[in-house]
MARMAR-571406 format. One line per 2 residues: number of its first residue (from 1); their letters; for each residue x, y, z of N, C-alpha, C, O. Coordinates in steps of 0.02 Angstrom, whole numbers, plus 50000, padded with zeros to 5 digits. Layout:
// residues N
NUM) a) X,Y,Z,X,Y,Z,X,Y,Z,X,Y,Z ~ ...
This chain:
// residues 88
1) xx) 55557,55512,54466,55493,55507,54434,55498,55526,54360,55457,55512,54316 ~ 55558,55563,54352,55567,55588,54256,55536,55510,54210,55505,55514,54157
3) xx) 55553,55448,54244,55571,55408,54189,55502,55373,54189,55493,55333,54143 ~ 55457,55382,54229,55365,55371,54236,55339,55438,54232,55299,55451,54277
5) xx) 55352,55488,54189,55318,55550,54182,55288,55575,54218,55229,55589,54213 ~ 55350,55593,54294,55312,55638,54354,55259,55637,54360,55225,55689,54356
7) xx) 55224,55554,54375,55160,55543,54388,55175,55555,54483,55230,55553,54511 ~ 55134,55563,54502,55166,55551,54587,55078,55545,54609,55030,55565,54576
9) xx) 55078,55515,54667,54990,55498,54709,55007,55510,54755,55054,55492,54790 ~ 54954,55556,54758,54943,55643,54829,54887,55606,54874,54841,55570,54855
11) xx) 54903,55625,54933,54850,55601,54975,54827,55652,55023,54875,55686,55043 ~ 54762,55671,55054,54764,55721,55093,54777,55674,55171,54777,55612,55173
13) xx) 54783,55705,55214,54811,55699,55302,54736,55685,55313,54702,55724,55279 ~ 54706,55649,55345,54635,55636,55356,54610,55566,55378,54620,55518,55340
15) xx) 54582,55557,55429,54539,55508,55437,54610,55456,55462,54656,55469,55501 ~ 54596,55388,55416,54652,55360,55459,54727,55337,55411,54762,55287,55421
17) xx) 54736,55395,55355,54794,55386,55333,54832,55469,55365,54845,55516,55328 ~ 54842,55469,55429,54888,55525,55444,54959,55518,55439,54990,55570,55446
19) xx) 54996,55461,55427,55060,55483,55391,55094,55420,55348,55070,55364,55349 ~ 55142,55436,55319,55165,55385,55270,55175,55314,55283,55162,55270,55242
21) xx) 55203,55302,55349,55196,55224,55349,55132,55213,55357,55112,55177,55311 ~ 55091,55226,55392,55024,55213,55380,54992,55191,55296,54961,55143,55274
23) xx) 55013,55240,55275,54980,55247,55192,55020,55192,55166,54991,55154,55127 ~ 55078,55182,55179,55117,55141,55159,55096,55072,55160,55088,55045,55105
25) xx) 55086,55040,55209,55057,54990,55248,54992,54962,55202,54980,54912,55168 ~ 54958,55021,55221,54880,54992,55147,54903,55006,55108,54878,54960,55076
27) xx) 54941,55035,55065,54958,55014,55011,54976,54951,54978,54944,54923,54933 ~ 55032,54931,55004,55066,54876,54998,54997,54803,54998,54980,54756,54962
29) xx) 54978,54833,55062,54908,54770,55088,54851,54777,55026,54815,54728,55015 ~ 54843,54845,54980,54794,54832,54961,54837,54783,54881,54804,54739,54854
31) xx) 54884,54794,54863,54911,54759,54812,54950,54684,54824,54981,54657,54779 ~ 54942,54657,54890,54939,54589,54888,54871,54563,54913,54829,54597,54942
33) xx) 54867,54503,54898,54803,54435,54919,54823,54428,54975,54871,54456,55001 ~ 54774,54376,55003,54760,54378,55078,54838,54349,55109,54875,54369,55153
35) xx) 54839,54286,55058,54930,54259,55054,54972,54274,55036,55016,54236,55018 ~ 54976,54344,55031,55040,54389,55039,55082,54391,54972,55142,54404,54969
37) xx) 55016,54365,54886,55056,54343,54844,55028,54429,54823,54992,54463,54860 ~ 55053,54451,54758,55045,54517,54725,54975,54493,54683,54967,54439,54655
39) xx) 54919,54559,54690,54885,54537,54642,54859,54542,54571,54873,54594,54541 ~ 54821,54494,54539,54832,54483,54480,54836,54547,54451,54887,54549,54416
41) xx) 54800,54606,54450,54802,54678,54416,54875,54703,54415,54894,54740,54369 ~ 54922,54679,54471,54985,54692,54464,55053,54646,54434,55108,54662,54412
43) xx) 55010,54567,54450,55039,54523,54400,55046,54543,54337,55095,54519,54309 ~ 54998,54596,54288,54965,54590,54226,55021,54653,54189,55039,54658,54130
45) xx) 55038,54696,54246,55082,54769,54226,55158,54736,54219,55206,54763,54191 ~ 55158,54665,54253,55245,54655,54256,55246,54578,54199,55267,54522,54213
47) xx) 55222,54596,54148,55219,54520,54092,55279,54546,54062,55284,54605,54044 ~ 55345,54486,54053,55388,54505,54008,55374,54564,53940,55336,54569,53892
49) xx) 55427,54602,53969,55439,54650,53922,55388,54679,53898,55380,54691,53838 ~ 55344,54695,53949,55291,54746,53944,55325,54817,53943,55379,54824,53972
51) xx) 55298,54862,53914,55332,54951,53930,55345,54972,53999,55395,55001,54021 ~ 55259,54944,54048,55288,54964,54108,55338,54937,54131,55377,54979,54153
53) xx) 55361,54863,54137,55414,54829,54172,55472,54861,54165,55516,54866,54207 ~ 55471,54887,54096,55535,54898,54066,55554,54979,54098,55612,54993,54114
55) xx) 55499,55026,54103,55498,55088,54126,55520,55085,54210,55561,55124,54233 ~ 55482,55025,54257,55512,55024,54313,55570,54980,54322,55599,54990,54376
57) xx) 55595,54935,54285,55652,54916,54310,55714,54991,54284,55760,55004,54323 ~ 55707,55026,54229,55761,55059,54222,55759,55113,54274,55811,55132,54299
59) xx) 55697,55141,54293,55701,55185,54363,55717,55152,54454,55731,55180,54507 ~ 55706,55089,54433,55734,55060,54503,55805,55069,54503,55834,55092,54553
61) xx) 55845,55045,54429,55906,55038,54425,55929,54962,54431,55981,54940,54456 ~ 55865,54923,54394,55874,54837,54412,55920,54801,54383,55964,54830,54351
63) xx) 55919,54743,54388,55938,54705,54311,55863,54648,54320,55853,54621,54265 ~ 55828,54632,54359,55780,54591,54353,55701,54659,54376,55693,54713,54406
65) xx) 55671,54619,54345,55590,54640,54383,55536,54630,54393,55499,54672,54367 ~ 55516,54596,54417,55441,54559,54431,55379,54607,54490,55398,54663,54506
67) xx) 55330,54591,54510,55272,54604,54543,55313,54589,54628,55316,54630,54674 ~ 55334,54536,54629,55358,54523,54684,55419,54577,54730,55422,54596,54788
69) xx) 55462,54588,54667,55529,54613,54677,55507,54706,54682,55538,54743,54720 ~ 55460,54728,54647,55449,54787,54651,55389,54810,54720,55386,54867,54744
71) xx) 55347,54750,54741,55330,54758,54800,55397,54759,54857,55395,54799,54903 ~ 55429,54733,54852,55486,54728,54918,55533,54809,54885,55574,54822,54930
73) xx) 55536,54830,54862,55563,54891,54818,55515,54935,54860,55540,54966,54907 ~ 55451,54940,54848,55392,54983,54896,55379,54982,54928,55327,55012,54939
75) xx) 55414,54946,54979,55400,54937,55039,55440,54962,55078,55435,54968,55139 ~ 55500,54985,55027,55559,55022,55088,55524,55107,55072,55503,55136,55022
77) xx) 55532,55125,55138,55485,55204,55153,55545,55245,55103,55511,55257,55052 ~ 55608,55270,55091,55633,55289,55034,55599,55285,54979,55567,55334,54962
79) xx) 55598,55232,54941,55560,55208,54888,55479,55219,54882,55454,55233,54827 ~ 55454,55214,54919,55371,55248,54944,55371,55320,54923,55344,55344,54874
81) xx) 55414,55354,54977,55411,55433,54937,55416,55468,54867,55402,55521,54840 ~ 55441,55414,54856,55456,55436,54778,55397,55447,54736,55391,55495,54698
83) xx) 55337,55381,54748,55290,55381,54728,55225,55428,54757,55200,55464,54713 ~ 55198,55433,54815,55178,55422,54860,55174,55514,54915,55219,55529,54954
85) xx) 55135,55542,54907,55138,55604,54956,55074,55617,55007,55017,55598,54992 ~ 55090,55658,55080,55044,55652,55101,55032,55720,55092,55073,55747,55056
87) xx) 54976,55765,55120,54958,55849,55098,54921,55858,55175,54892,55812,55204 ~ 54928,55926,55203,54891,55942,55256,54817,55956,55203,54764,55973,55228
């Protein structure tokens, strides 16, 4: 997280996100369209050689990076944690 300024998203244990694949799951679901494409708010963060692109491909460790490629990146539960916490 050093290289996105130890931002990290806390979640409390409650209701019906009680554990990470769960949270995981809507996550992912709430950042694609119904057809499984990424959506536009996240199309808009990965425009060539934007700061963010450039900030997450060097923390993935890429050589490419798109909306597409960083959803399949977040979707592996490793990669989730990084971002991603749950809290009693």
């Amino acid at each position: 997280m050093k290289d996105l300024g130890d931002i990290q998203w806390i979640f409390a244990k409650k209701g019906n996100i009680s554990d990470l694949p769960t949270l995981k799951t809507k996550v992912i679901q709430a950042l694609k369209t119904v057809d499984g494409k990424p959506i536009e708010e996240l199309e808009k963060l990965f425009k060539p050689n934007s700061a963010f692109s450039k900030k997450i491909l060097k923390w993935m460790g890429g050589k490419e990076i798109s909306s597409e490629i960083f959803l399949q990146w977040l979707d592996k539960l490793e990669n989730f944690e990084k971002i991603f916490e749950i809290v009693d």
